[in-house]
TIZA-362634 format. One record per atom (N, C-alpha, C): residue in three letters; residue number from 0; atom name; x negated, y, z negated. Coordinates in pm, 1 decimal, padded with zeros to 6 digits. Layout:
REM residues N
ALA/NUM/CA/X/Y/Z $
...
This chain:
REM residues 129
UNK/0/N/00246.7/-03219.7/00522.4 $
UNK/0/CA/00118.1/-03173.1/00568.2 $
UNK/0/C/00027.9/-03137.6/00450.4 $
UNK/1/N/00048.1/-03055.5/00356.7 $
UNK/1/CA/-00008.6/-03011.8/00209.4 $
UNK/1/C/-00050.3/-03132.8/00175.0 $
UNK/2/N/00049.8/-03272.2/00134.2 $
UNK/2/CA/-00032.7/-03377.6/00072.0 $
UNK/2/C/-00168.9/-03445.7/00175.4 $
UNK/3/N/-00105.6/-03459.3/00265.5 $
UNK/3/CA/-00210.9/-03484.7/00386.6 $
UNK/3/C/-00371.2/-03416.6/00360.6 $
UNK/4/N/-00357.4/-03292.1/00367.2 $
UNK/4/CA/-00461.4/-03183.3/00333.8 $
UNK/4/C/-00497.8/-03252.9/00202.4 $
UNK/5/N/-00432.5/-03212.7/00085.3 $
UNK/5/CA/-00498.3/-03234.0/-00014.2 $
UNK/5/C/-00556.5/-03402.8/-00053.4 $
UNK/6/N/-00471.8/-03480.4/00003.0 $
UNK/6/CA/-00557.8/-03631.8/00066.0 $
UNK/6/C/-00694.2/-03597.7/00096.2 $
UNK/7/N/-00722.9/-03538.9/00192.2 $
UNK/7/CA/-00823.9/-03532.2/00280.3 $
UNK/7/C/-00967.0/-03458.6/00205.1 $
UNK/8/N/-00930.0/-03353.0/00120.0 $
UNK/8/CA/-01002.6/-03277.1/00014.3 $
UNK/8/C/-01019.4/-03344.4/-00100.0 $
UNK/9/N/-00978.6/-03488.2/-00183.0 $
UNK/9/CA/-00973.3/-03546.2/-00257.7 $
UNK/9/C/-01096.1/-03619.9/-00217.8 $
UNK/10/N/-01073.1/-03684.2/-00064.6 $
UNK/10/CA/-01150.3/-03794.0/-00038.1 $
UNK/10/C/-01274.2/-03762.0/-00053.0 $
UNK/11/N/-01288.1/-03623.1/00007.1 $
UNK/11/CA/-01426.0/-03578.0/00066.2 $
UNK/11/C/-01518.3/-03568.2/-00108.2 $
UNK/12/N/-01429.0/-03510.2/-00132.7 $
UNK/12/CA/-01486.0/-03480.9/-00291.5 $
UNK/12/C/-01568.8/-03582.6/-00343.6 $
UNK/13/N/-01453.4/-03703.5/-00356.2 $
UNK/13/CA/-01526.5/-03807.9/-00398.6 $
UNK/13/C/-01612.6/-03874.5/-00367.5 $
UNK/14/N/-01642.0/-03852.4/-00217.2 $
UNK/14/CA/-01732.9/-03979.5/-00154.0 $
UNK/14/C/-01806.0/-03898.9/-00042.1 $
UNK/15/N/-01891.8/-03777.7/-00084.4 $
UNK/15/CA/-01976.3/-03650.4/-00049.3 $
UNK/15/C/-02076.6/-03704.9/-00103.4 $
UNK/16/N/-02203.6/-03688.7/-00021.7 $
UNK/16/CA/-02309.8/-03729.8/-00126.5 $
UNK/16/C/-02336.6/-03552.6/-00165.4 $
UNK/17/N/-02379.7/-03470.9/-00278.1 $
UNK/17/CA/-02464.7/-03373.0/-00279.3 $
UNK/17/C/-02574.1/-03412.1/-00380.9 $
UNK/18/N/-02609.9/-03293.5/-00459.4 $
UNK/18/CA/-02777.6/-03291.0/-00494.6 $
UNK/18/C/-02662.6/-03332.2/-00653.1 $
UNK/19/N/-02571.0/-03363.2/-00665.1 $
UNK/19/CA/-02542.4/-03416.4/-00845.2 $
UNK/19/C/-02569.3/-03522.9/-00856.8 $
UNK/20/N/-02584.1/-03553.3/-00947.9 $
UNK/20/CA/-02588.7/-03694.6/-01007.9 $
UNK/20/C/-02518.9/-03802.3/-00935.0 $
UNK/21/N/-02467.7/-03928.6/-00836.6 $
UNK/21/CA/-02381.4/-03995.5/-00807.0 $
UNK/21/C/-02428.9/-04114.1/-00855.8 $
UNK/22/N/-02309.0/-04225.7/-00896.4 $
UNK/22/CA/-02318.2/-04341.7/-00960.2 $
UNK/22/C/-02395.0/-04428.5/-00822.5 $
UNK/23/N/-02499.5/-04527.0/-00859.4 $
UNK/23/CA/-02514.0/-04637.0/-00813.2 $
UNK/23/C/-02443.7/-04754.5/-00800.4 $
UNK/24/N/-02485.3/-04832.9/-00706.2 $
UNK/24/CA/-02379.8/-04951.4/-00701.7 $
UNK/24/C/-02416.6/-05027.6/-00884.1 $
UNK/25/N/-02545.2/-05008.3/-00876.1 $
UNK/25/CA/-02674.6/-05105.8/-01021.2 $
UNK/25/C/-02535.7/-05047.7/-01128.1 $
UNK/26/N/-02556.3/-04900.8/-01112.5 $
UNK/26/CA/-02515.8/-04828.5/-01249.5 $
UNK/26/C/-02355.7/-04868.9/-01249.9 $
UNK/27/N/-02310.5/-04843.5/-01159.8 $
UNK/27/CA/-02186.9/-04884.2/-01209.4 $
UNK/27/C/-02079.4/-05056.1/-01236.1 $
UNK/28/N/-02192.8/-05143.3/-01186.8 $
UNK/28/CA/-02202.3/-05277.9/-01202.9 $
UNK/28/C/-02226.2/-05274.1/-01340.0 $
UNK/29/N/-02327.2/-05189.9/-01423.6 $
UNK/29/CA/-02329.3/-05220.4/-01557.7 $
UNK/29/C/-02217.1/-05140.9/-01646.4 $
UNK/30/N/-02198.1/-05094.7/-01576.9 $
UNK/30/CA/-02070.2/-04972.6/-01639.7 $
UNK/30/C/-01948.4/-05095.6/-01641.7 $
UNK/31/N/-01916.9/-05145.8/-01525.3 $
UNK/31/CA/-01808.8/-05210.8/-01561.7 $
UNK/31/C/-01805.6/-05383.4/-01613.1 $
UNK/32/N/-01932.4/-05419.5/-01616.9 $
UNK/32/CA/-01951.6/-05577.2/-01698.9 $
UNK/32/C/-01858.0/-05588.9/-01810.1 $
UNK/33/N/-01820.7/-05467.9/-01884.4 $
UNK/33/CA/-01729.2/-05532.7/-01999.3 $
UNK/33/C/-01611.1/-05521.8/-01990.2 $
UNK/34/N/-01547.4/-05438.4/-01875.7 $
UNK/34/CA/-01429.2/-05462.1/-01853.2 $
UNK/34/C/-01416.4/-05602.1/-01774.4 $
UNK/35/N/-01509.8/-05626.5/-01692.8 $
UNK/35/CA/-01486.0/-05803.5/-01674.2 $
UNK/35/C/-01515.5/-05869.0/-01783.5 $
UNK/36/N/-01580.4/-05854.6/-01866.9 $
UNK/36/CA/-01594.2/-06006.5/-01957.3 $
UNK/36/C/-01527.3/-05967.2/-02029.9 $
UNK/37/N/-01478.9/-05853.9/-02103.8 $
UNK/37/CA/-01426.1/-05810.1/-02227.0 $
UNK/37/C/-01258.2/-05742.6/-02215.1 $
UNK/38/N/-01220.5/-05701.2/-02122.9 $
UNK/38/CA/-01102.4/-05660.4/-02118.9 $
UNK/38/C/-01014.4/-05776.1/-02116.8 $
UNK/39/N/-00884.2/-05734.5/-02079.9 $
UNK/39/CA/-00763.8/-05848.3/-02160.9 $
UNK/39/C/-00660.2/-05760.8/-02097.9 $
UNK/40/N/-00568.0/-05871.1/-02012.1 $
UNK/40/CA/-00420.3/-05778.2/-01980.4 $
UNK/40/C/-00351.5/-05901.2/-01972.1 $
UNK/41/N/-00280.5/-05833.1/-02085.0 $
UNK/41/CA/-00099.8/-05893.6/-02151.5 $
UNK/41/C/-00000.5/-05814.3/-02096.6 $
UNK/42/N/00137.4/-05925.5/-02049.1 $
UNK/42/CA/00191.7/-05869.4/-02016.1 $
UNK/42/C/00179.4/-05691.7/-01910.7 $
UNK/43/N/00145.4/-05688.2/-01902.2 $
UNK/43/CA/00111.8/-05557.8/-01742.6 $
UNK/43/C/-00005.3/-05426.4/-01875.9 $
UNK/44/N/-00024.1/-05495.1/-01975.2 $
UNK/44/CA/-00104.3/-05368.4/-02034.6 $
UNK/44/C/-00261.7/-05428.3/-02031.1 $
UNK/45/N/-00313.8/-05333.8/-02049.5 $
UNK/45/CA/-00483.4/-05304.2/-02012.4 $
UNK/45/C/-00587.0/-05267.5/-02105.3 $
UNK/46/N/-00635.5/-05392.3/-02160.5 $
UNK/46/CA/-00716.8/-05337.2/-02309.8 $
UNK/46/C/-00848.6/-05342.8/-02299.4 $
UNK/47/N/-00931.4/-05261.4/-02294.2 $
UNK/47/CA/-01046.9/-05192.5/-02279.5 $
UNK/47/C/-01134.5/-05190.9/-02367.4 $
UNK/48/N/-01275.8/-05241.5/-02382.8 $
UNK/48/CA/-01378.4/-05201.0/-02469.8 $
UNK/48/C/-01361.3/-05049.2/-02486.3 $
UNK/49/N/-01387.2/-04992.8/-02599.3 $
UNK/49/CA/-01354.5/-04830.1/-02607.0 $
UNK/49/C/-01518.7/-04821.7/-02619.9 $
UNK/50/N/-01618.7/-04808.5/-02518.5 $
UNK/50/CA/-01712.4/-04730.3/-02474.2 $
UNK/50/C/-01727.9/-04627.5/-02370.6 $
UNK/51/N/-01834.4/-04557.4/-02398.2 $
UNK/51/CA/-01829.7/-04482.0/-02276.5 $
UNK/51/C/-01871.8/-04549.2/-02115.2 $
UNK/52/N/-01960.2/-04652.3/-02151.2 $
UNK/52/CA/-01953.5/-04703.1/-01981.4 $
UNK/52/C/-01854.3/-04765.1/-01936.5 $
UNK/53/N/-01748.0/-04825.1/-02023.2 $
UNK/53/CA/-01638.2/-04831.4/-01968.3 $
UNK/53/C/-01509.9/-04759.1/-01922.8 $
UNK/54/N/-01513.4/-04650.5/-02010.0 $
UNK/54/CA/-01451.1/-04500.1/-01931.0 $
UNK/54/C/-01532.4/-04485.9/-01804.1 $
UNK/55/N/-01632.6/-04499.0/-01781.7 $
UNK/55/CA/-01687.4/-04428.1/-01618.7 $
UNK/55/C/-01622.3/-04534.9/-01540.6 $
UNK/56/N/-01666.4/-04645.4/-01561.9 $
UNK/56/CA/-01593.9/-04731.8/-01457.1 $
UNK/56/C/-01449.0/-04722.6/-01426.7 $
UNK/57/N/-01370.5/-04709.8/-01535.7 $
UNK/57/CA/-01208.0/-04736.5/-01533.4 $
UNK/57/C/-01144.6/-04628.7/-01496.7 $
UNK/58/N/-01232.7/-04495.3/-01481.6 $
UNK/58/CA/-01214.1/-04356.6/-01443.6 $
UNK/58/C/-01261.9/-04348.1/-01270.8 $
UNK/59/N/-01355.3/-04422.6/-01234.7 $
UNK/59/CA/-01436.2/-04434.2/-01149.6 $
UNK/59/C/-01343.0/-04478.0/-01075.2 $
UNK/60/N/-01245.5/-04626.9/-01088.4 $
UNK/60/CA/-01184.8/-04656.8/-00989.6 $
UNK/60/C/-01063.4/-04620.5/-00982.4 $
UNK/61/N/-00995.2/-04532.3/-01111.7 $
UNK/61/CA/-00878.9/-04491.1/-01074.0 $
UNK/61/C/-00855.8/-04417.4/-00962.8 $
UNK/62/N/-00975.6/-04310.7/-00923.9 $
UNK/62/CA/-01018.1/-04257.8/-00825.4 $
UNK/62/C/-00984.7/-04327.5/-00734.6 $
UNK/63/N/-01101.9/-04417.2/-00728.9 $
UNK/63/CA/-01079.4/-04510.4/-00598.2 $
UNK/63/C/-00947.9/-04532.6/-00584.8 $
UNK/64/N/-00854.9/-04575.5/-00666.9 $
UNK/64/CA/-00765.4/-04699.6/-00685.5 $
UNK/64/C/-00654.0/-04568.9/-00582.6 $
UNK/65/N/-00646.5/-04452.0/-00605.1 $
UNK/65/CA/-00588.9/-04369.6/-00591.1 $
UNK/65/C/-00587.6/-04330.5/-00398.9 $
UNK/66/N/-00742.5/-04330.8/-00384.9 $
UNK/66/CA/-00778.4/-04303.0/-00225.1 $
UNK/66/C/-00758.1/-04456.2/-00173.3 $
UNK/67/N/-00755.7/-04548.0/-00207.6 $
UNK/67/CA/-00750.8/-04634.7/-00079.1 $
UNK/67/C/-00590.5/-04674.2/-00082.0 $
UNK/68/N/-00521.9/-04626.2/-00207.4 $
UNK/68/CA/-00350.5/-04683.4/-00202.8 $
UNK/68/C/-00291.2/-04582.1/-00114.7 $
UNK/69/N/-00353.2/-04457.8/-00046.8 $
UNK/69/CA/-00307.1/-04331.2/-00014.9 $
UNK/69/C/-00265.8/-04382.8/00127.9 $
UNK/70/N/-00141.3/-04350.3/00171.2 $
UNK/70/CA/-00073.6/-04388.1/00268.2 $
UNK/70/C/-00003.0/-04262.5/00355.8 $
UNK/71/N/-00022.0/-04189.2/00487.5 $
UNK/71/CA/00003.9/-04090.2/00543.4 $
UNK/71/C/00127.7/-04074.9/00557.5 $
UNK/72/N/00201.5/-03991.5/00504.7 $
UNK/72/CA/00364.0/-04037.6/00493.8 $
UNK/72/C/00404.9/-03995.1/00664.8 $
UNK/73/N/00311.0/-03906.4/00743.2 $
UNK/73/CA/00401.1/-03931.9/00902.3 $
UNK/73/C/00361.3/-03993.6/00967.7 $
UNK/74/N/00283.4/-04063.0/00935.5 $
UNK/74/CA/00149.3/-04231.4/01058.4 $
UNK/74/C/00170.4/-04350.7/00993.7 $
UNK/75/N/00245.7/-04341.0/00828.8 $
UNK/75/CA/00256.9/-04478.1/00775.9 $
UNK/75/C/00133.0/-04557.4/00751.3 $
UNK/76/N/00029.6/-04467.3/00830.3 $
UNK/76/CA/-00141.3/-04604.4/00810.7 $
UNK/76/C/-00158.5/-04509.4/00689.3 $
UNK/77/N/-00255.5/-04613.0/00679.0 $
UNK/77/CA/-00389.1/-04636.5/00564.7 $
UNK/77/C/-00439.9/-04514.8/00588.8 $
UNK/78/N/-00512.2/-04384.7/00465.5 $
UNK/78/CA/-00572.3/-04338.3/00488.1 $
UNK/78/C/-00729.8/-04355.3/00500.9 $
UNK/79/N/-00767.3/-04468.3/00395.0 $
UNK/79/CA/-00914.1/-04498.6/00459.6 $
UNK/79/C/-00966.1/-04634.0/00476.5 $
UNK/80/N/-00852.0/-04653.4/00583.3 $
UNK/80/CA/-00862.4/-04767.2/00704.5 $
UNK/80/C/-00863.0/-04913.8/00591.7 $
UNK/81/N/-00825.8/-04923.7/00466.0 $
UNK/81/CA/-00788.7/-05062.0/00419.0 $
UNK/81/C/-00642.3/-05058.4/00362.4 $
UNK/82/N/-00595.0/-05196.5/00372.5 $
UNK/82/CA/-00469.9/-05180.1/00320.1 $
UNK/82/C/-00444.7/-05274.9/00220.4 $
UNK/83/N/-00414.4/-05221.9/00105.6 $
UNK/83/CA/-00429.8/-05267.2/-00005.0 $
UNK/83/C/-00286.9/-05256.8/-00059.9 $
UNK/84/N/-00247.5/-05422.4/-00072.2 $
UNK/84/CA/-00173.3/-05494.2/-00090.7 $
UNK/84/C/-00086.4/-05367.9/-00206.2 $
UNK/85/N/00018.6/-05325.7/-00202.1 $
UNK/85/CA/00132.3/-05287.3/-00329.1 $
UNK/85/C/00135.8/-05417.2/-00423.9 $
UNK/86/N/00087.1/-05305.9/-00542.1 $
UNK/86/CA/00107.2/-05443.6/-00668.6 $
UNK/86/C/-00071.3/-05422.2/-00726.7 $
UNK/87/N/-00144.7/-05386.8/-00579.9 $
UNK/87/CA/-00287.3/-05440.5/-00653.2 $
UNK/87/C/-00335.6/-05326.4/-00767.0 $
UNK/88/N/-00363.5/-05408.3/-00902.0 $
UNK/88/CA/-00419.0/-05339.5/-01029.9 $
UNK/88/C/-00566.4/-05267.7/-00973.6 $
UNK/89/N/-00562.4/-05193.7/-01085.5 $
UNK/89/CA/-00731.0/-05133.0/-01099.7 $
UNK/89/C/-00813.3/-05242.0/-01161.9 $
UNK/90/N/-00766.6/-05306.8/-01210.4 $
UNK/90/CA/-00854.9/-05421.1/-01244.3 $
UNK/90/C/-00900.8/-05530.9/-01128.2 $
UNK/91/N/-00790.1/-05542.8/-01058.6 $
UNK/91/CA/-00809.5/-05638.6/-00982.5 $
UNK/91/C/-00955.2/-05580.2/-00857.0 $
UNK/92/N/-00941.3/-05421.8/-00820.1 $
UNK/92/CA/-00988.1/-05383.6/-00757.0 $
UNK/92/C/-01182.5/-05378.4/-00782.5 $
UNK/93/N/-01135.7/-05344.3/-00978.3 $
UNK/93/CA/-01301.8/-05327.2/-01023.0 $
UNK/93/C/-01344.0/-05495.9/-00997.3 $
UNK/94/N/-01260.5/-05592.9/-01006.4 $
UNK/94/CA/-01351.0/-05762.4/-00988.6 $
UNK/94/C/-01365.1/-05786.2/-00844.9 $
UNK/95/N/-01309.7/-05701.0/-00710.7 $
UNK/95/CA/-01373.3/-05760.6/-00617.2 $
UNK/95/C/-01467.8/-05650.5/-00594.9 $
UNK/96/N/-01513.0/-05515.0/-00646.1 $
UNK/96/CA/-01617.1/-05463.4/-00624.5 $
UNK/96/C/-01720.0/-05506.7/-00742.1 $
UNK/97/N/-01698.4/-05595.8/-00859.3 $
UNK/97/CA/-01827.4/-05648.5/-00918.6 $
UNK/97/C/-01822.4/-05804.4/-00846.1 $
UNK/98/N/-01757.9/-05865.3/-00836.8 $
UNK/98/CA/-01785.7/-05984.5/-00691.3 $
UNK/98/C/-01847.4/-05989.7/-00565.8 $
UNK/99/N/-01824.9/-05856.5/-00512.0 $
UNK/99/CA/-01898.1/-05816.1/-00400.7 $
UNK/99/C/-02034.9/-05776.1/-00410.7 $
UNK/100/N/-02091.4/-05689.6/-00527.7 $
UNK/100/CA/-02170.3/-05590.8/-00533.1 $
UNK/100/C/-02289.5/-05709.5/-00595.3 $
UNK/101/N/-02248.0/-05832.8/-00709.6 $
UNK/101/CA/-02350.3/-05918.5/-00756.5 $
UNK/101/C/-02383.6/-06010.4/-00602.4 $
UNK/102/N/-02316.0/-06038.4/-00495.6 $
UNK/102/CA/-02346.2/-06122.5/-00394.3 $
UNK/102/C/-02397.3/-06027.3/-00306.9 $
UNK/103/N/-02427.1/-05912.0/-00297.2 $
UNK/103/CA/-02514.4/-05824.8/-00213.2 $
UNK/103/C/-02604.0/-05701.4/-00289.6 $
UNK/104/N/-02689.6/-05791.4/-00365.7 $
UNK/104/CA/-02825.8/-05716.1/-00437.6 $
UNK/104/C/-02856.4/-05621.2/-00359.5 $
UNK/105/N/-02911.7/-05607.6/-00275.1 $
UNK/105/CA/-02990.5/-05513.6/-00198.3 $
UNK/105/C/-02894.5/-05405.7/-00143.4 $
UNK/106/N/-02775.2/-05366.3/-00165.5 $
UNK/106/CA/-02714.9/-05270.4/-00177.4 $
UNK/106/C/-02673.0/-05157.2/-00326.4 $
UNK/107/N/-02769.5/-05230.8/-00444.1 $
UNK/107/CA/-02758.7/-05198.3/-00565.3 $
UNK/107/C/-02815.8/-05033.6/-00568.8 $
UNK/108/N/-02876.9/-05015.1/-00466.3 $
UNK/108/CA/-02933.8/-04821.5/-00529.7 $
UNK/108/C/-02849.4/-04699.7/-00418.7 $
UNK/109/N/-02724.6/-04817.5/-00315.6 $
UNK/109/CA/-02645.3/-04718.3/-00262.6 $
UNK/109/C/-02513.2/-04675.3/-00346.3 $
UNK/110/N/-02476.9/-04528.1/-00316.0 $
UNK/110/CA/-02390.1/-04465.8/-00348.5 $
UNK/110/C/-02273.9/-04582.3/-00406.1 $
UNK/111/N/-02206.8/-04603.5/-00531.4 $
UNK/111/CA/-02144.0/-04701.9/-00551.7 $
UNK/111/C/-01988.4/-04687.6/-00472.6 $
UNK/112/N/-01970.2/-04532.3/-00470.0 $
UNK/112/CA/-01767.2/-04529.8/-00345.9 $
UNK/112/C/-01824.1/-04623.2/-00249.9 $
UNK/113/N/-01933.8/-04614.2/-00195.1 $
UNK/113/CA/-01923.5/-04656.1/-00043.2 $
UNK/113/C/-01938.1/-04793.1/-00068.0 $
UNK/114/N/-02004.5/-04883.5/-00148.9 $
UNK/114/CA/-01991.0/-05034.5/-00187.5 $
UNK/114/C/-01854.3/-05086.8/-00201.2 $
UNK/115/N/-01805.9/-04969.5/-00285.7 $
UNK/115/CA/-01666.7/-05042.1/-00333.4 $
UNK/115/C/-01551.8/-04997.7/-00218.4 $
UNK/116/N/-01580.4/-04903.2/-00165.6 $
UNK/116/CA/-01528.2/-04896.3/-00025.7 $
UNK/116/C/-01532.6/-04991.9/00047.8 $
UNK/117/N/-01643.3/-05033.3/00098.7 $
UNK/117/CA/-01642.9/-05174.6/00158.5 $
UNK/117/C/-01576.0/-05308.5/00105.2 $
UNK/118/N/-01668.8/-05327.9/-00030.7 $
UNK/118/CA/-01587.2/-05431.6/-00085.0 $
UNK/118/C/-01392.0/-05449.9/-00081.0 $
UNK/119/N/-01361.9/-05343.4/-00092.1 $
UNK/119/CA/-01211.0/-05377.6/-00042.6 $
UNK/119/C/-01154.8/-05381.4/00052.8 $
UNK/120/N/-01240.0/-05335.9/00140.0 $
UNK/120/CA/-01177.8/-05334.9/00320.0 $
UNK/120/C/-01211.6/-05486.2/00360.4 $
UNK/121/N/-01326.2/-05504.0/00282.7 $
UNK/121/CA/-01340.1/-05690.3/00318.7 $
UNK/121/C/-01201.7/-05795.4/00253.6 $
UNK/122/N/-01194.0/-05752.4/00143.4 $
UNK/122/CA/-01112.6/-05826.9/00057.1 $
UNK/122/C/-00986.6/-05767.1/00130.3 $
UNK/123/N/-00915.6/-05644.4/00229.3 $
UNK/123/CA/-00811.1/-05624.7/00261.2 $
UNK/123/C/-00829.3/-05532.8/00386.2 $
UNK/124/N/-00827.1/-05594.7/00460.7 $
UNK/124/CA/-00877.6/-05547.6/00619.8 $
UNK/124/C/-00701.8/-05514.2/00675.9 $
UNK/125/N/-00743.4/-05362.7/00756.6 $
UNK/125/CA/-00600.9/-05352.5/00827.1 $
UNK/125/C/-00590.4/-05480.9/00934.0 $
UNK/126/N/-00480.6/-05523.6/00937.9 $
UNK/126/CA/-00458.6/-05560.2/01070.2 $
UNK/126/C/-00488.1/-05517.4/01220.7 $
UNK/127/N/-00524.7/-05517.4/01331.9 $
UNK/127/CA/-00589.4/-05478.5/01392.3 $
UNK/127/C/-00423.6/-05424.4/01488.8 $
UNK/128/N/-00408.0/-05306.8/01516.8 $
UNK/128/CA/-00316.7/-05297.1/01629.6 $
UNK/128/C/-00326.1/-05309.1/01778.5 $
């Protein structure tokens, strides 16, 4: 129940709009361009432009990477309704939210969780029960 709870207080955290600063879909599309063109993974390791817009991004989706792998240990579902394949990298996750986010411009000045939220529920939709 505790992890459950603290699931649930994680999520909210992250994907709350308030009056701070929150990343754009724009801003964080440019945040992570160089981990697509410029990163490199050998063998299971992960080599990174050492800038700061690439810390926001690679920080950005660990987050993510963290809430959508989150699995209710007494319901067995998805906690936010996508199910994302065991195995899938943070990398793999930041190229279908910069795949998604360049083929739908006009979502560039919303909240970027909720883009990349989407973008993976498309790319990994529950099964329907």
């Amino acid at each position: 129940m505790k992890i459950t709870t603290l699931a649930l207080v994680m999520v909210f955290a992250l994907g709350c709009r308030c009056r701070c600063h929150a990343e754009t879909t724009e801003e964080m599309v440019s945040s992570c361009k160089a981990i697509s063109t410029q990163g490199q993974v050998t063998n299971g390791r992960v080599s990174l432009p050492q800038d700061f817009n690439s810390g926001v991004c690679w920080g950005a989706f660990g987050s993510l990477q963290t809430a959508v792998t989150f699995v209710d240990p007494t319901t067995l579902k998805h906690f936010l309704f996508v199910c994302v394949p065991p195995g899938t990298t943070r990398t793999q996750l930041i190229e279908i939210f910069l795949v998604y986010a360049r083929a739908h411009p006009e979502e560039y000045q919303k909240d970027y969780f909720v883009v990349a939220l989407n973008s993976i529920n498309k790319a990994f939709p529950c099964p329907s029960s």
